[in-house]
Residue, then its C-alpha position, 0 to 999 in steps of 0.5 A: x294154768x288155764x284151769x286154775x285163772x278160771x276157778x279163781x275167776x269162778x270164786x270171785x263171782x262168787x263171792x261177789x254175789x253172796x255179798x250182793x245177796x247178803x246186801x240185799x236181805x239185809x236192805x230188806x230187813x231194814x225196809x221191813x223193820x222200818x213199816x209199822x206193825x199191822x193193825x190190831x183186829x176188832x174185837x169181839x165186841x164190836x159191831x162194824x156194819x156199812x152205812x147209807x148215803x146221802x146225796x147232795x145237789x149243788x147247782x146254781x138258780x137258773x137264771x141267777x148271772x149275778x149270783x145272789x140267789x134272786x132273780x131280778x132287774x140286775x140279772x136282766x141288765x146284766x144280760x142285755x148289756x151283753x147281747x150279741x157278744x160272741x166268744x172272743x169279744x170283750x163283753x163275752x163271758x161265759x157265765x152270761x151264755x146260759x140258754x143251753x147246759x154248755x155255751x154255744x159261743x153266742x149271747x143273743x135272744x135266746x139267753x135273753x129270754x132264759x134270764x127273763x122268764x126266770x124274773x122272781x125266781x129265787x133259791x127257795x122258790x125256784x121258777x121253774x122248780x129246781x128239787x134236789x136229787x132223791x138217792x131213793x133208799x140206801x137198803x141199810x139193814x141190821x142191829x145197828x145203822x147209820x143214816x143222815x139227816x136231810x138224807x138229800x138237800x140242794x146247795x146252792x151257789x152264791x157270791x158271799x155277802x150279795x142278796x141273800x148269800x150267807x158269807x162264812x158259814x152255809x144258811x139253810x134257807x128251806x127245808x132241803x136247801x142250803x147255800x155254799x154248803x150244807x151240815x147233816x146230822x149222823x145219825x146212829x140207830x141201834x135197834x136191839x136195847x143195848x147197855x154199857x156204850x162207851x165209844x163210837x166211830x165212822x168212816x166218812x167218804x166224799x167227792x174231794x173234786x166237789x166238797x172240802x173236807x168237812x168239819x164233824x162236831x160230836x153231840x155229846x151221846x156218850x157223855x150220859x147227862x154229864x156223868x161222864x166225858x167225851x174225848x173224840x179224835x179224828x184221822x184223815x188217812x187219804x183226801x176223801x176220806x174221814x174217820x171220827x171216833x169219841x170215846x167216854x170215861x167215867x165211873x163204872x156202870x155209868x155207861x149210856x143205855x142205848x136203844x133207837x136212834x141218836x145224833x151223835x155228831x154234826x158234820x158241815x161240809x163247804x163246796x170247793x171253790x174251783x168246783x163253785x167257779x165252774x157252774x153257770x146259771x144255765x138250764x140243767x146245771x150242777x152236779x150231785x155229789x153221794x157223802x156216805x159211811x163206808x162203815x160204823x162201830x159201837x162199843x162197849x166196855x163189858x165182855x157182852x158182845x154187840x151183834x154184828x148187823x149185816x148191811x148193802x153197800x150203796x149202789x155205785x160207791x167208789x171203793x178204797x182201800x179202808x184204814x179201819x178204825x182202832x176199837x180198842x177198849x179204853x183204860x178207865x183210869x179214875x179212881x174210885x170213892x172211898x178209896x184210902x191211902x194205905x198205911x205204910x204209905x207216909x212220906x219218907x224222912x227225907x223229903x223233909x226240909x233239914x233244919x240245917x238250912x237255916x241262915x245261920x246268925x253270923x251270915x244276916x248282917x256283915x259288919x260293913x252294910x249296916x252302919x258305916x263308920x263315916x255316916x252314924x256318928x262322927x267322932x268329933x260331934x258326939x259325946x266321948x264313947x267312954x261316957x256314952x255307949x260302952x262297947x261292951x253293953x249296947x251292941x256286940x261288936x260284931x253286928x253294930x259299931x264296927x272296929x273303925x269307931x275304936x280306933x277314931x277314939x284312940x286319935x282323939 
């Protein structure tokens, strides 16, 4: 008896983990079935190769307290309004305490004299001089690269619509100065000739905690002096990160030629303003921020395959987890000239319209709505309808007098 509660004991656990298991590969599939397809890989005419950086200082003008880009009496007035305030005193802020690159809790001589040197100083000639960071060469070599132009520029802060802050979009206001932002030039170098372009891509990387994501305008490369049109899309797939892709259709053999250097889209970038708020006009401020193609892509529509270029990651790029760029050959859909309607090929009788749908001659006029038999022509007035109109030749009866006017002669 003992033997047999075990065994039956033994197979309901049993079976009661085949259901568990069976519960589980079936969640599984279901999870499996519910994530997308891997993407497909590049073909083989595609050219895929890292690219270099740029390196973009944004800082404030030392000296600047009141953020119009000058140094000047205002800034002076402000600071010595301010002098001998410690940190917790109303007129304290820490904007004004700017003799060292970190406050020290005490605005006095020192901070004076910073404000005053500076008297003069403006963003485009700083005083003393403020250059921007150099990245040096970002060692990008191969068939095809990508570079930016200005390859480094200083950005400088300023309170929009004071002195000579731009308010919406970035002013540049020397060769590598620009204010609130900064827009570069991607530009896209294919150094063996290279025919039958019709797409092009790139993966663009920067710091989310200093810029906001930028804007990217094609220049039209593809569009081969308007005998063809350019579609681009963009996908962001994690913050940071940005790819853009422009792909051109038109006739067949109108495909741009390509060899040297080319612009092929504008990107503006516009500095975060938590980042903005946190800078002081003190000695040493700012940060540098890299903006650099994890990579780049041309393609063509032909089966010659582009040479794929070899290229060095920049020094000290953050490494992600890339979503790579769809390459896919597009479907040139535009119909060629010379080309008929073959013959068979008519409308079919049936989507004429049939003759039957013609109003037909009893339905335009009803008896009642054309003339009522009160209102054309009283019995009394007019001449007897024996002398005058005969039923019988003036009108059909159907459509004129109706039947009421018959029986108004026979009362009188």
């Amino acid at each position: 008896m003992i033997r047999r509660i075990t065994t039956l004991r033994s197979l309901r656990l049993a079976l009661f983990i085949g259901v568990v298991a069976a519960a589980f590969v079936l969640a599984a599939e279901s999870v499996l079935a519910v994530l997308p397809p891997p993407p497909p890989a590049a073909p083989a005419n595609t050219a895929s190769v890292p690219a270099g950086m740029a390196r973009f200082t944004v800082r404030r003008l030392e000296g600047d307290v009141t953020g119009d880009c000058a140094v000047r009496v205002d800034d002076d007035q402000s600071e010595a309004l301010r002098n001998l305030a410690a940190a917790g005193s109303l007129l304290y802020a820490p904007g004004f305490d700017v003799n060292l690159p970190q406050p020290d809790g005490l605005i006095d001589i020192r901070d004076l004299q910073f404000v005053f040197g500076r008297f003069g100083s403006t963003c485009l000639h700083p005083l003393p001089p403020q250059p921007p960071i150099d990245p040096g060469s970002s060692a990008v070599t191969g068939p095809i690269t990508l570079t930016k132009d200005p390859p480094f520029a200083n950005i400088w802060i300023c309170n929009p619509g004071l002195g000579q802050c731009s308010a919406t979009v970035p002013a540049q206001i020397g060769p590598q100065d620009w204010q609130n932002g900064v827009t570069f030039n991607e530009v896209m170098t294919i150094n063996a000739p290279t025919a039958g372009i019709s797409q092009y891509s790139f993966e663009l990387r920067f710091d989310p905690n200093i810029l906001r994501s930028p804007q990217i305008v094609d220049q039209g490369v593809l569009n081969a002096g308007g005998a063809r049109t350019t579609a681009c899309t963009r996908l962001d797939p994690i913050v940071g990160d940005v790819i853009f892709q422009c792909t051109s259709s038109g006739p067949p053999g109108t495909e741009v030629q390509w060899l040297g250097p080319k612009v092929i889209a504008k990107v503006t970038f516009l500095v975060q303003a938590p980042f903005a708020a946190s800078l002081r006009a003190a000695k040493e401020n700012g940060a540098a921020t890299d903006v650099f193609d994890q990579s780049g892509t041309v393609q063509q529509p032909g089966a010659t395959p582009t040479p794929t270029g070899t290229a060095t990651q920049p020094p000290g790029t953050a490494t992600r987890t890339a979503v790579p760029t769809a390459t896919d050959t597009p479907v040139v859909t535009t119909t060629p000239s010379g080309t008929t309607t073959p013959f068979g090929t008519t409308t079919p009788p049936g989507t004429t319209t049939p003759s039957s749908t013609t109003t037909p001659s009893g339905t335009t006029t009803p008896p009642v709505t054309t003339t009522p038999p009160v209102t054309t022509t009283p019995p009394v007035t007019t001449t007897p309808p024996v002398t005058t109109t005969p039923p019988i030749t003036t009108t059909p009866p159907v459509t004129t007098t109706p039947p009421a006017t018959e029986t108004a002669a026979a009362t009188r």
